[in-house]
N, C-alpha and C positions, 0 to 999 in steps of 0.2 A: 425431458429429452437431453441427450447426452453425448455429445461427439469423444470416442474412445480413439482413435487414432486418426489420422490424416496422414494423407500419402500424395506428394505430388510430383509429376515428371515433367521433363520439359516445359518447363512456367519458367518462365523470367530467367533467373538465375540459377534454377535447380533444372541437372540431370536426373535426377531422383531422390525423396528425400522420406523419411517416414517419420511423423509424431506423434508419440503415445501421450494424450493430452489427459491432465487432471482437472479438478476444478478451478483451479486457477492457475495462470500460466505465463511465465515472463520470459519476454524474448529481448535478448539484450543484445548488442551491435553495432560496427562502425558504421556512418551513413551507408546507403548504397550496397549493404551486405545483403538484405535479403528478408527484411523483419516485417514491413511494409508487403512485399510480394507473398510472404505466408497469410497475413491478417486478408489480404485481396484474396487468396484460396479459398480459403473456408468463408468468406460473403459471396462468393458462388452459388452456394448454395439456396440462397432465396434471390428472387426478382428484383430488377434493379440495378443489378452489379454486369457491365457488363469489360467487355476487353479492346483495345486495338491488336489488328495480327501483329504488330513488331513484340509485343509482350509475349507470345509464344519464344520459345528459349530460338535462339538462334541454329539453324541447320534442324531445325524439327519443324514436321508439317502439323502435330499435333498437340497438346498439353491435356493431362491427363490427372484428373482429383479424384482421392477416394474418397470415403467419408463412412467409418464404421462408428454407426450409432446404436446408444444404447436406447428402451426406451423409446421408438418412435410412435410417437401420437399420429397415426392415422386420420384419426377423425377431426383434429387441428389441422393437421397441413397435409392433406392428401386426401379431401375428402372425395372428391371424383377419382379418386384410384378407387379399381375395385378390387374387396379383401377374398375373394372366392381363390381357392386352392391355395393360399399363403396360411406361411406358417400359425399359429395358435394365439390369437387376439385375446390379449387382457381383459376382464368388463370394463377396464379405464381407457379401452382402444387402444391398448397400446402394445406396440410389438418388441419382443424383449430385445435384438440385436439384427438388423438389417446393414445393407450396405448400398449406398450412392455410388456411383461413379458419373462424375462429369467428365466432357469431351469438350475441348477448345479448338478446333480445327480452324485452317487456312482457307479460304475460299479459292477454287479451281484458278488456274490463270488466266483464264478469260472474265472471269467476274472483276467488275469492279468496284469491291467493297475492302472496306477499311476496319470492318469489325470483325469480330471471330466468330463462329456460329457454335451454338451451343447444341450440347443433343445430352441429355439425364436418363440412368436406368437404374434402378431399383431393383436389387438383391436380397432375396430373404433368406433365413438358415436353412430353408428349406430348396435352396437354388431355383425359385421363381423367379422368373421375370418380368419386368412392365416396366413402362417409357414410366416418368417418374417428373410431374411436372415443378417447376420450378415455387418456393414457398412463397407466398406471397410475401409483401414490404407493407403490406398496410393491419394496421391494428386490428380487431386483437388473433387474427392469424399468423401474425408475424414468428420466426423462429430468432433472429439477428437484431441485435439495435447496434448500427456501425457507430462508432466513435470515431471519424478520423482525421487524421492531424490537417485537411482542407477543411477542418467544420465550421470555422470563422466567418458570418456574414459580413457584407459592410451597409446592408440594411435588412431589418425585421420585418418580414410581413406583417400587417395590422391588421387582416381581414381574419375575424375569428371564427371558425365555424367545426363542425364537426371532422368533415371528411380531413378538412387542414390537422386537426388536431391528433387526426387518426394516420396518418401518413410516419412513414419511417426513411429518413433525407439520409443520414448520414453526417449533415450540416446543423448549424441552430437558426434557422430561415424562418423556421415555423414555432418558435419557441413561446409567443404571446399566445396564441392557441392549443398549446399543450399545458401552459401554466393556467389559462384562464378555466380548461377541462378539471385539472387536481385543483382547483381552488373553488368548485359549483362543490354547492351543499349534499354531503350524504354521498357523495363517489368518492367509490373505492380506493386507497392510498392516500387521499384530501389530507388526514390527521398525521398522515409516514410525511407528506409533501410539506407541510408547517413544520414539523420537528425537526426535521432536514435540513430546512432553511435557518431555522436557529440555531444548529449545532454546527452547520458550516459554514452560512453567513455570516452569523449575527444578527439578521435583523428578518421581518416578515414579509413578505412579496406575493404581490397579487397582480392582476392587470388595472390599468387604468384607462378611461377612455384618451384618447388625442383626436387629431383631424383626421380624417380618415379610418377609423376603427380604433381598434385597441394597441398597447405595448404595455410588457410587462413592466410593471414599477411599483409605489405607494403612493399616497396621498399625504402632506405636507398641510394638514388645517386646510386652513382658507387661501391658504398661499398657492393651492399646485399642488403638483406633482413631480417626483423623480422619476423619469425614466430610464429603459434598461438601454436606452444610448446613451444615457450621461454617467452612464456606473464605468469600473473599471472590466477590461476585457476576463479579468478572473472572473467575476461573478455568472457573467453568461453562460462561462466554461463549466463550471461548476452546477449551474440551474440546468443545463443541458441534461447531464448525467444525472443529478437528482428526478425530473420529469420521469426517465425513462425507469429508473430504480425504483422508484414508485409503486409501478404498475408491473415490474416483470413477474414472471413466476414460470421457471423450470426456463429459462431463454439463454443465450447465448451473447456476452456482449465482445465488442471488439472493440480496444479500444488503445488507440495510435499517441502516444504521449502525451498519457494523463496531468502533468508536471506545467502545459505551456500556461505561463499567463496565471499560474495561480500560485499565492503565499505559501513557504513551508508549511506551517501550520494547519492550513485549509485543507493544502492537499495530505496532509498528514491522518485529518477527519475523516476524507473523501477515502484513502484508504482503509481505514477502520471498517467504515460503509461498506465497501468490495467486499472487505472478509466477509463480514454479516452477511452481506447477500447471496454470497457465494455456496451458503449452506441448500440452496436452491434454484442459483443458476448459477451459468458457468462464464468463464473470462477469458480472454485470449489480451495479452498485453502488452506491449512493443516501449520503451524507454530507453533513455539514457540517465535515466536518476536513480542515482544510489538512492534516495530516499522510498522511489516507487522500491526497486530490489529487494532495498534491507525489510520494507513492511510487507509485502505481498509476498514474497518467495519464503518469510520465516515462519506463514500461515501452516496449519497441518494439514491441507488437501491443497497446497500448492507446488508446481517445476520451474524451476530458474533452465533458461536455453539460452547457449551463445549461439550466435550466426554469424559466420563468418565466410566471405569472397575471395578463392584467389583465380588465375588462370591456370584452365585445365592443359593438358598437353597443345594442343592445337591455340591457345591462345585467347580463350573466350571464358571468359571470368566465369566464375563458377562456386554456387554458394553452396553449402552446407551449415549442417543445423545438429548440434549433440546435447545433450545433458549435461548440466553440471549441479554434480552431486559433492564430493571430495570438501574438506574444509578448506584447501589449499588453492582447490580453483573457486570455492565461492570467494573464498577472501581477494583472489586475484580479481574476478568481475568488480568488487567494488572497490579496486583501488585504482584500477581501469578509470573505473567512472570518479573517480579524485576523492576517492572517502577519504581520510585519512586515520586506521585503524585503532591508533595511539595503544596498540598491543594488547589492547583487550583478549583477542583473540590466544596470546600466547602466557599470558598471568595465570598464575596456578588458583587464585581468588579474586573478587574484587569486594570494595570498602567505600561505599557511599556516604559519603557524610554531608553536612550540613551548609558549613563556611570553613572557606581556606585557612582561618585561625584552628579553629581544628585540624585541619589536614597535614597542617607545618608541625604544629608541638607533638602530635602521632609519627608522624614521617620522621624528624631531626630526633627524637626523643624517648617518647615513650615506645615505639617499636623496636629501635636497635636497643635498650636499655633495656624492658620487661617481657618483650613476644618477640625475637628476634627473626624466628621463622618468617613473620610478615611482613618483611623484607622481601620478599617473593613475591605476593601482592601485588593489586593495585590499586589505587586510594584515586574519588574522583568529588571532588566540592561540588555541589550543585547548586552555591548560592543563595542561599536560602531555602525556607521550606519551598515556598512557592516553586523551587528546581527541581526538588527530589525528587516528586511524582514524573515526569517528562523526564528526568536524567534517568528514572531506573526502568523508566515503560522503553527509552530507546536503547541502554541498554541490552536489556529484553531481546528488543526486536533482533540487536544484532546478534547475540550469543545463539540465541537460535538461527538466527538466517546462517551463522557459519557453520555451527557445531551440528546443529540439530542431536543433541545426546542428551537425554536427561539429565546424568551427573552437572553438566555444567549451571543446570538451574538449580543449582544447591549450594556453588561455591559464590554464591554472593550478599551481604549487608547490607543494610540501611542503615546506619546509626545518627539519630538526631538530637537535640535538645530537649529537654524534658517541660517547655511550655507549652499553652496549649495546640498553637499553632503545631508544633513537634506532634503533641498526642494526637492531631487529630489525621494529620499525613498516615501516620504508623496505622492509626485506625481504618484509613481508604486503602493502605495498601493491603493488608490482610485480607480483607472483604474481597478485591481487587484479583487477587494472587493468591486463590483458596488453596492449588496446588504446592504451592511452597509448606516451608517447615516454618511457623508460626516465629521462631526464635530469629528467622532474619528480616524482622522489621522489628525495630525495638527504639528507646529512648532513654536516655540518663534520666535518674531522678530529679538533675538541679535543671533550673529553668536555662542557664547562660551556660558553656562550655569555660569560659570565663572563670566562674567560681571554682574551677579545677583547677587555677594556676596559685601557688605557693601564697600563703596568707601574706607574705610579706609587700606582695602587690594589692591589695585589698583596699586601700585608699585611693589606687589610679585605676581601678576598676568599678568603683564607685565613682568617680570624679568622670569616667567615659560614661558611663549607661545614664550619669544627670544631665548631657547634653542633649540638646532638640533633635528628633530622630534623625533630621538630614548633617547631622554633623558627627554621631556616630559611629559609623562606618569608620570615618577615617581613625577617630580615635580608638577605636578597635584594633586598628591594625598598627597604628604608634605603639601600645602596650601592648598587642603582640611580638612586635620586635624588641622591645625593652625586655621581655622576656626571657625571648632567642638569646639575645646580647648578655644577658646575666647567665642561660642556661652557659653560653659559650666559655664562658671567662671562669664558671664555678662548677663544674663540672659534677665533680663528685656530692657536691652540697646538693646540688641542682637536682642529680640522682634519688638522692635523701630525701630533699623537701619534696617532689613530686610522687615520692611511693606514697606517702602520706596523702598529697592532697587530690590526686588525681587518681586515688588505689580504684574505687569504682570503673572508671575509665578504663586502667589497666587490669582490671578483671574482663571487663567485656573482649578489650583486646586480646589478652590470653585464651579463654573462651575459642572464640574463632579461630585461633592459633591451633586448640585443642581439636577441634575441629577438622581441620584441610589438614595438618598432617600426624594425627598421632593416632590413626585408624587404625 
């Protein structure tokens, strides 16, 4: 099932708003614009969510949700609906495109209630109608698993049992009961729910007994246990989503800033996860991290949306919701959110290399000297190999998340050292990046970039690479400027001795040169 657009009036902040939603969906925002009141729309839709009348927009007696779905399983979440005179049912129950409409009304003013009453009706392509009861919250009828930004307990239920496990909070209240469920032998997701855990924790997690029932942790030998109140608040954030990711299939998640409480890197994994899953369910995403932005929104079944609030005529703030498509406005949301683009976006190439000693005698030397063109360029160190893979996977993320064009996944290189560390990066990115053109991941044939500088150094390049590895670096970078310093002062010689000893180097660079502009 599939939510294709959503439409909401008089809710919170929106006079009226319409969005045509993908499979993944990022809604970016100043506080209080309105990103939080869309994700609360669409959890309307099943049991559980409900409203205060001041959250009806101000000067409206009513609030009005569409909900055109692709896709509706019937016989999931609507099985006491009856299908008699509706449109043409799939053998998989499933209805190709229907529509919701939910109603948020005020209660009369003589009542005295505080909440908003609901009323659901059910539209098929064929203009039938029927009341359209609300989807359950409990597994595995559920359509919604809320993620949102109140999910924070400041204690874990311990009592482990089914119905607990099967429950859909919005919170992580019930989180030792959903883990101790994917951790029983032989159910379903158990083998996704460990691989999960190692690839974005690091470590393996099950429940352990305590007093009073169970909490999620390990076992420590003879010593004990760790539990998931002595971990840090990332990990809960992260085991929350993993439980639910598990088990989905064809669902809807909502999920209110992915980013709190958890390490770049983790949440870097946890996005990888979204994509993957996204290939069969859907996402609704609300941030302020360029990191969420630049990975999700550069996916190919994903929309980046701003939301923004001002006041309307009358004086009553008023949000709106649009697209952004344009390289000019993607670039803009993330420098919004404090990326800082370092002009990626505006180089006509870029040139990954290995260690900043490469990058300086390329940049000062052999570029303005043999490939002048690349000078236009952009050249980025990644610190060794161990950077390359991470420098060119965000990279990556972001040249798509601006450009989204093909061409621009063609004007970029890897170039590294020809040891094996070097051979064996070249070799995961190729496998990695089947879509590229095989020539831009490549290696020098000499182990050290080093051996490219003019024989005349050849005994202080030797005398650096025989010190203890924790003291080469700097020696590295001493005879790298001893270099600079003689290239400075000899210019023309410097010219001379480096066609010779760096000519490989300076073919590769010509090469690429060849390349971006002599089309």
């Amino acid at each position: 099932m599939h939510i294709k657009n959503m439409t909401v009036s008089g809710w919170k902040g929106f006079e009226t708003a319409s969005v045509a939603l993908s499979q993944i969906n990022v809604f970016v925002g100043r506080n209080n614009s309105g990103k939080s009141a869309l994700i609360r729309a669409a959890q309307f839709l099943q049991a559980g969510a409900n409203a205060p009348t001041d959250e009806i927009r101000l000067g409206s007696e009513m609030a009005t949700i569409q909900y055109d779905i692709e896709d509706f399983d019937i016989r999931r979440y609507a099985a006491d609906l009856s299908p008699v005179g509706m449109a043409e049912i799939t053998e998989d129950g499933l209805i190709p495109e229907v529509q919701v409409t939910t109603q948020l009304k005020k209660p009369g003013r003589n009542q005295q209630q505080t909440w908003a009453q609901f009323s659901y009706v059910l539209v098929t392509n064929e203009n039938n109608y029927g009341d359209f009861p609300k989807i359950s919250q409990a597994e595995p009828d559920n359509f919604i698993y809320p993620y949102l930004s109140k999910r924070k307990v400041s204690n874990y239920d311990r009592q482990v049992d089914k119905s607990k496990a099967d429950q859909v909070t919005g919170n992580l209240q019930l989180l030792s009961a959903k883990v101790a469920r994917l951790t029983g032998p032989g159910y379903p997701g158990s083998e996704q729910f460990a691989e999960l855990c190692k690839r974005l924790l690091g470590m393996s997690l099950g429940t352990v007994m305590v007093e009073n029932g169970q909490l999620v942790g390990f076992t420590v030998g003879r010593l004990g246990s760790i539990t998931i109140e002595s971990m840090g608040e990332g990990v809960s954030s992260l085991l929350g989503l993993i439980t639910d990711l598990c088990v989905a299939e064809g669902q809807l998640f909502l999920i209110e800033e992915p980013e709190n409480d958890i390490h770049p890197e983790g949440l870097k994994a946890l996005l990888d996860v979204i994509i993957e899953k996204s290939a069969n369910n859907q996402f609704i995403v609300s941030t302020h991290s360029n990191i969420v932005v630049k990975y999700l929104a550069s996916a190919a079944n994903s929309r980046l949306f701003q939301v923004e609030q001002r006041p309307d005529a009358r004086g009553v703030p008023t949000s709106t919701v649009k697209l952004v498509e344009s390289a000019e406005a993607r670039s803009d949301v993330l420098r919004d959110l404090g990326y800082d683009l370092h002009d990626f976006d505006l180089a006509e190439g870029w040139l990954i290399l290995e260690e900043s000693s490469a990058e300086r005698i390329m940049l000062d030397y052999l570029i303005p000297w043999f490939a002048p063109k690349l000078t236009r360029i952009r050249t980025v160190s990644a610190g060794g190999t161990g950077g390359v893979e991470p420098t060119f996977r965000e990279f990556g993320k972001l040249v798509l998340f601006v450009h989204r064009e093909e061409v621009f996944k063609h004007r970029a290189w890897v170039v590294v050292d020809g040891d094996a560390s070097g051979q064996d990066v070249v070799d995961k990115l190729k496998k990695k990046y089947t879509t590229w053109p095989t020539d831009r991941f490549r290696f020098f044939s000499k182990e050290r970039f080093e051996d490219y500088y003019p024989p005349r150094f050849q005994q202080q390049i030797d005398d650096a690479f025989s010190k203890p590895k924790r003291e080469q670096q700097e020696a590295k970078s001493a005879l790298r400027q001893e270099v600079q310093d003689w290239c400075d002062a000899n210019r023309d010689l410097a010219k001379k001795e480096l066609a010779q000893s760096a000519a490989e180097v300076i073919k590769v660079l010509q090469e690429i040169e060849a390349a971006l502009f002599n089309r």
